[in-house]
C-alpha positions, 0 to 999 in steps of 0.5 A: 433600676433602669437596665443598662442597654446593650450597644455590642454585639458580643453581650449577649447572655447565652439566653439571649444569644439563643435568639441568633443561634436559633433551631433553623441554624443548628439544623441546616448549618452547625449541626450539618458542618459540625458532622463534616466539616470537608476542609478542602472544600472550604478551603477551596472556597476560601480561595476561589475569589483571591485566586480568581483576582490573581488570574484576572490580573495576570491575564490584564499584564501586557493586555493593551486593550485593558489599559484603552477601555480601563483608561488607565493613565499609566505607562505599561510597564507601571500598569504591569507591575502594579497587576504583578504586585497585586497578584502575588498579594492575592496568592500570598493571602491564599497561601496564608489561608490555607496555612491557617485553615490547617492550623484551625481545622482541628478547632470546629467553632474557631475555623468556622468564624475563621471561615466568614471572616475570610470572606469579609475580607475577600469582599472588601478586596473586591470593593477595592478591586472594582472601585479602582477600575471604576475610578479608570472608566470615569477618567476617560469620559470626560465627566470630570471629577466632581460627578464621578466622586459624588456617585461614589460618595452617594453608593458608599454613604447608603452602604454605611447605612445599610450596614449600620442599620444591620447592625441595629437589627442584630441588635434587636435579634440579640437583646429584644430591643423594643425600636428599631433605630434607623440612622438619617432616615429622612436624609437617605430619601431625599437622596435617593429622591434627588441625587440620584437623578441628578447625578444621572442627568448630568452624566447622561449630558456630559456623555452626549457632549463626548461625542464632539471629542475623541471619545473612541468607538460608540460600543466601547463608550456604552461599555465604559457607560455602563461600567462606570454606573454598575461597577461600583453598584456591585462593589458595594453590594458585595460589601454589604452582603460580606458584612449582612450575611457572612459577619453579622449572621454566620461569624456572630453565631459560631462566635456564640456557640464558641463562647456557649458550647458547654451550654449548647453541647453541639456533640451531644445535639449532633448524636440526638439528631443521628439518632432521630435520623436512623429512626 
């Protein structure tokens, strides 16, 4: 009989979760954590990037040299209350996380997926955040609509594929899957062949024609330049490292071990390591 293929992450037998939930995880991280967990600390870090958001856009509000370099086509006022909007949101989500955290604190497995959860969410926050003010950047150099959307279509579209193909590799580590599948394999070369140099080309063009225009100071144009290309470059990357790092390896595994932990019995594997320690 032909066994059936697993296409979910959250399948796994206990065997096979034991190949994501492997020694160097239980000693570096699980037994480590399960030891001390410090909630304020990770609450703490939980918080940080939220809270860092809160201040960059109150320091934003009735900042004139934000809306010139941004080129946010906006009155003041409405820019400021959209940082004022958004700031608040971001110290309601620390509010909730701390309230949360308390709640979970005393549930070791559940705080821990809680815990990578949060920064999933917290890097897709960022994705949004940094996406936004690149779209500003791209209204004021004159680059129209089209260039600016197929760099974003092309960045986005490579990080669906590099989370897809995480996920294919979680996959394989959970169930010893015998092909690695990789999704449009030949299309992701031509892209990074030719799409990119073109896209590059025609910005680096329609930036030289600038100048004819009232493009403002020549530093500020390099700074909106470079911005323009890398702000969404890290906005992407943070994505993929919030779903590669924090959701596919960290939160599967204390998911496992939740699922598991009368097999795992992580209590008694914390007083054997104790005790190896002490001799």
């Amino acid at each position: 009989m032909k066994k059936e293929k697993k296409n979910n992450v959250f399948q796994a037998t206990f065997k096979e979760s034991l190949n994501l939930v492997d020694d160097k995880f239980m000693i570096n991280e699980a037994i480590k954590n399960y030891k001390s967990v410090n909630i304020l600390k990770k609450i703490l870090g939980m918080s940080f990037m939220l809270f860092s958001f809160s201040l960059l856009n109150f320091a934003l509000m009735g900042n004139g040299l934000s809306l010139d370099f941004f080129a946010i086509n906006i009155s003041s006022s409405n820019f400021d209350f959209i940082m004022k909007v958004s700031s608040y949101f971001y110290l309601i989500c620390v509010v909730l996380i701390v309230l949360i955290s308390l709640v979970l604190s005393r549930k070791f497995y559940i705080f821990m997926m809680f815990f990578y959860l949060v920064f999933v969410f917290e890097f897709i926050v960022g994705f949004v955040f940094l996406i936004t003010f690149s779209i500003g950047i791209y209204s004021i150099l004159n680059w129209g609509t089209i260039v600016p959307m197929l760099y974003l279509l092309l960045i986005i579209t490579f990080l669906i594929i590099f989370i897809y193909n995480k996920r294919q590799s979680t996959l394989q580590v959970l169930f010893q899957s015998k092909s690695f599948y990789r999704v449009a394999d030949d299309l992701t070369k031509k892209m990074a062949q030719y799409s990119a140099p073109t896209i590059l080309v025609i910005m680096a063009i329609k930036w030289i024609m600038s100048f004819g225009s009232e493009s403002g100071d020549f530093s500020l144009q390099i700074g909106r330049v470079v911005g323009s290309i890398s702000v969404p470059l890290i906005a992407v990357a943070s994505v993929y490292f919030g779903f590669s790092y924090c959701y596919y390896n960290m939160f599967l595994s204390y998911y496992y071990l939740n699922k598991y932990k009368d097999e795992f019995n992580l209590e008694n594997i914390s007083k054997e390591s104790e005790m190896n320690d002490d001799n």
